[in-house]
C-alpha angles and dihedrals in degrees: 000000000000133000101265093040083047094057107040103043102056104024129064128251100265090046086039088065105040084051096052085052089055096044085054094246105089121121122216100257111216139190115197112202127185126136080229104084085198095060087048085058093038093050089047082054101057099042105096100145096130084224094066129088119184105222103171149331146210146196113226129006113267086061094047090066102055089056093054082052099045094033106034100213135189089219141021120195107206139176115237088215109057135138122257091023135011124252088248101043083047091057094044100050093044087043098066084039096037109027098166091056102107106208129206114201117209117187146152095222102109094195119113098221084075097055090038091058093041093051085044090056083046112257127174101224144352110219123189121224141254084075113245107206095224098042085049087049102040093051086048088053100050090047090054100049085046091063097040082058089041087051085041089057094038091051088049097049087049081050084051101040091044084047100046083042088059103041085047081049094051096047099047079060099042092045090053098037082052084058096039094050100036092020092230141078121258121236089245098050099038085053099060095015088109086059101056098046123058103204102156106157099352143128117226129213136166131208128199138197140184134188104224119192143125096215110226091174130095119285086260100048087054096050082051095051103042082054088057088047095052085041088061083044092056096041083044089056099047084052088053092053086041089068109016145020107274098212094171150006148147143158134243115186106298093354123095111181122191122191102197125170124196133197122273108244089043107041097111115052096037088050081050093048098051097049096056085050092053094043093053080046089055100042086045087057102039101041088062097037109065092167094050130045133194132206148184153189148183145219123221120264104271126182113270100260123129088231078067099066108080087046094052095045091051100048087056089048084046096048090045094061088049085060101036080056091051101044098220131142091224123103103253105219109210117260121206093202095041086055096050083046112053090032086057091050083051100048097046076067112049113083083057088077111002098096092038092056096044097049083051088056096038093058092028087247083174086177096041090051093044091057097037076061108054100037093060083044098060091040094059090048084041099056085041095242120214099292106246090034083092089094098050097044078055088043087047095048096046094045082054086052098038087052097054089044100061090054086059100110109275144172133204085237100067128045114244125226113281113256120231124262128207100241079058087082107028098053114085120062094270113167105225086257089056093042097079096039078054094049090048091050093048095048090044085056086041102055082039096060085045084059109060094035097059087046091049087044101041088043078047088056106052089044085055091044097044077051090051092045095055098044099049101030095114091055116069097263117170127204090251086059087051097054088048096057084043092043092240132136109253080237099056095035099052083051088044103046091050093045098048097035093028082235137095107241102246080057083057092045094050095038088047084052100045092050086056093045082050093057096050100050086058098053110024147068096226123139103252086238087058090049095051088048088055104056103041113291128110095172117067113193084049085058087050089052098048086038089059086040104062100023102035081229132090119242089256102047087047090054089047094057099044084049 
């Protein structure tokens, strides 16, 4: 469809003529009005400016009204003296029911009292007559180029206003996807966090899904199934605008998380109502898709307040691990006295296993960690455990592994292997006898990749410390100097630098000096006390000694061979 048939086929007149102005096509539309049908022709005559189109005229005001009603005009071109209502009671009156109509005012009346009172009322411009073509012409030009300027800033405060839309959009999803992954809210984001959400008399709620499957099915199954499950999102998220405000929502891998706030008043039974919506979307899907599975969870009702938030995003994450667990279609709504519950029954358990782990992640003990495991696990299926504390004794577990993890020797440099997540495990499909056989495989992957990264950093740190070493040996540099550059402790450096290179490091430093001093000797002039200065050594007769040391040979006889 092009631009013209666009415009003038699904906006009104009025719209139909701001847009043509924006796309750059647009005419000056003009209504000439004088109760002299000679000075209307006259005044035809005399318009030749290629931007005007003369769309109407009248002859006295009243009925001049009705044409800017009916017509819509840019301009009207109007008499001061006319029947019926004068060209200045006219403009007052159209100015207060049509504010965006520019007048010209063309009169005879010489006295400037007329053309204060018409530029008080706003007019664009007071024209004598008789008419004078380029003065006519030249007024018509200037205005049209004034509302092309006026569309142009309009066009740039919608650009302003859609981009400012969408950054206020993007940080309201990056501020609740920061809480959803860390579980709490960033400085940053807690600082300005009352700035990006309106919640003035609300209730906030969020809702969570995952798609949970192990897809057994082909490659191309799966791409088909993961889209009918996105379709049911979808469907899922237009529901959620449909009875609430969606503040908020994004999705991360198989996660799809929606911060929605209701009125007050009405929070309930719209919060009620959705969720029923959003269970009968989730059985639809999953009673006629055996290879995918969908699932969902709530958070309570909380007072609209941005401190809530975080509250309110990890009671959903919490509930949804409660129903992964479960394996149900039904949105789980979040329970304060399920989750003390469940969190006590964890925690009676968990000195029986916490130091054991930790020692097996701290020395990347992969088969001790894999036992310890499974034994805790079969313990807990064994005892018959509350059903639904699964998930914490796994959230328990990980935050153990994770723990120990991060102690493992690190530098900013270099990222560091990713830790597991719950939903890691539970994800998936696993029956509970193929969870733990899933959480020993991921912590075996996990110690593995420990593993390598402590080799590849420490191998990193004794590269930069070897640099440092060469770039500093003639200063009077220590080890403990050295660990600090590499961020390492003097203790595990010092360990660290003899088992990777097979020296201490003073060894190194000596060994790195006397190479230089032997260079020099070799191809310079210098006094053999300079060059021990300059490499390090203030003490002579020390240098003499390390030189013997390293080469059998005193400075001098060296010199004298290589002479």
């Amino acid at each position: 469809m092009n631009r013209e048939k666009f415009c003038g086929t699904l906006l009104s007149e009025e719209e139909n003529t701001r847009a043509k102005r924006e796309w750059g096509i647009a005419m000056l539309r003009i209504i000439i009005a004088d109760d002299e049908f000679d000075i209307v022709e006259l005044c035809r005559a005399l318009i030749t400016y290629p931007g005007a189109e003369i769309v109407g005229e009248a002859c006295n005001g009243i009925e001049l009204l009705k044409k800017i009603e009916e017509l819509h005009p840019d301009v009207v071109i109007t008499d001061i003296c006319m029947p019926g209502m004068t060209g200045l009671e006219l403009i007052e009156r159209a100015k207060q029911e049509f504010p965006a109509i520019n007048f010209i005012v063309m009169s005879g009346y010489t006295e400037f009292q007329y053309a204060q009172t018409a530029l008080r009322f706003g007019v664009w411009d007071y024209l004598l007559k008789p008419l004078k073509k380029a003065e006519l012409n030249r007024a018509l030009e200037k205005l049209d180029h004034e509302l092309g300027e006026r569309a142009e800033q309009r066009q740039q405060a919608a650009r302003v206003q859609n981009e400012l839309q969408e950054s206020m959009d993007t940080l309201r999803e990056q501020y609740v996807h920061t809480v959803w992954e860390t579980g709490h809210t960033p400085t940053r984001s807690q600082r300005h966090g009352g700035e990006l959400f309106v919640l003035n008399n609300t209730k906030l709620q969020c809702v969570t899904f995952c798609i949970d499957s192990n897809f057994t099915a082909s490659s191309d199954e799966a791409g088909s199934l993961v889209n009918q499950a996105s379709d049911t999102l979808e469907h899922i998220r237009a529901l959620a605008q449909e009875h609430s405000t969606l503040l908020a929502a994004f999705s991360d891998h198989l996660d799809t998380v929606c911060l929605l706030s209701y009125s007050a008043e009405q929070a309930e039974s719209e919060s009620e109502t959705l969720l029923r919506a959003i269970r009968q979307e989730i059985r639809s899907l999953n009673s006629v898709n055996h290879l995918i599975h969908l699932t969902g969870a709530a958070s309570k009702l909380l007072d609209g307040d941005t401190e809530n938030i975080p509250t309110a995003v990890e009671q959903a994450k919490t509930a949804l691990k409660w129903r992964l667990e479960k394996r149900q279609s039904s949105v789980l709504v979040f329970n304060e006295q399920t989750d003390a519950a469940l969190r006590e029954i964890v925690m009676f358990y968990t000195g029986e296993w916490e130091n054991s782990l930790s020692d097996a992640v701290e020395h990347m003990d992969t088969d001790s960690a894999a036992a310890l495991i499974r034994r805790v696990w079969s313990k807990w299926e064994s005892e018959n455990i509350v059903p639904g504390s699964r998930c914490f004794l796994l959230e328990q577990m990980l935050s153990c592994l994770n723990d120990a993890a991060e102690q493992l020797p690190r530098d900013e440099q270099a990222r560091a292997p990713r830790l597991l997540e719950p939903f890691d495990v539970l994800c998936g499909g696993y029956s509970c006898e193929e969870l733990a056989t899933r959480f020993v495989d991921l912590t075996a992957q996990m110690l593995e990749n420990c593993r390598q990264f402590v080799q590849n950093r420490e191998n990193n740190v004794i590269r930069q410390a070897k640099n440092f070493v060469v770039q500093h040996y003639a200063e009077n540099i220590s080890l403990a100097q050295v660990a600090k550059h590499v961020c390492l402790s003097t203790s595990y450096f010092s360990t660290l630098f003899k088992t990777e290179t097979g020296v201490g490091f003073v060894e190194y430093l000596q060994h790195i000096r006397i190479e230089q001093a032997k260079k020099l000797l070799k191809t310079s002039k210098m006094r053999i006390a300079d060059i021990a200065e300059k490499v390090g050594y203030r003490d002579i007769k020390f240098f003499n000694k390390i030189f013997v040391k390293e080469t059998t040979v005193t400075p001098s006889e060296y010199r004298k061979f290589y002479s």
